[in-house]
N, C-alpha and C positions, 0 to 999 in steps of 0.2 A: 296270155295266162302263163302265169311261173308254173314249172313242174314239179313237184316235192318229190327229192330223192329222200329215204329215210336210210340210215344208218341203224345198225345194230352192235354190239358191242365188238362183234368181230371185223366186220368193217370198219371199225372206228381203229384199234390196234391196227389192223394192215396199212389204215393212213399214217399213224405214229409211225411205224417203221420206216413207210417212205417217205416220211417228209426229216426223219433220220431224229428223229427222238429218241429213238427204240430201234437195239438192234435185231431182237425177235419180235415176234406176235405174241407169244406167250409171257414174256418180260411186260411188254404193254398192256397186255390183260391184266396181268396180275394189278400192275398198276390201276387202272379204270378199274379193277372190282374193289380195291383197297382205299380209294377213293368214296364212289357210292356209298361202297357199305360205311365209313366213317361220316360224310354226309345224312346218312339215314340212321346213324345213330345217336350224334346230335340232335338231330329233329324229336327223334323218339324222345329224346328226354326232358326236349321242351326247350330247347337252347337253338339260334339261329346260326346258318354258317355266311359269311360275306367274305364274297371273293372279289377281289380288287377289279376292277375293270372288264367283269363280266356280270354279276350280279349277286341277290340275298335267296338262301334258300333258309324257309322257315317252318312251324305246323303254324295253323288259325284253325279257330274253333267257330264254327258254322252256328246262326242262331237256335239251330236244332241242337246244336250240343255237340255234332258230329265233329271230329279234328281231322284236318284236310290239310295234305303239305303244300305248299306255295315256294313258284319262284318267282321272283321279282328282277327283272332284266336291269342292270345302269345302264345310265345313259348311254358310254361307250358304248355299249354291245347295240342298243338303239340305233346310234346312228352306223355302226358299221351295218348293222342288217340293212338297215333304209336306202344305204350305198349313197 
């Protein structure tokens, strides 16, 4: 059985940094919140975002009526996870 490590936004900046994207944590935060929040704004307004060789993030509307965001994985990202 695989073990899920889960990330948080701070974890996720301290990887930027070392994998030398970023030379602070604070730089790469700002980044990943500038991102989100512009993803989650699109959405808000009913517009989808597609990212090239990772996936679709979009809302859909539930037959109750309720609007539910959605991502949709490509392919790539598919088979990198499946390894």
């Amino acid at each position: 059985m695989t073990t899920v490590t889960r990330l948080n936004k701070h974890d996720l900046s301290a990887n930027l940094v070392t994998s030398g994207a970023f030379e602070t944590k604070k730089a790469a935060l700002e980044a990943i919140l500038a991102v989100t929040s512009e993803i989650s704004e699109v959405m808000i307004a009913g517009n989808a975002v597609a990212i090239p060789d990772f996936g679709k993030f979009e809302a859909y509307t539930r037959q109750n009526g309720v609007i539910k965001p959605k991502f949709t994985p490509f392919s790539i990202l598919k088979e990198a996870v499946a390894g």
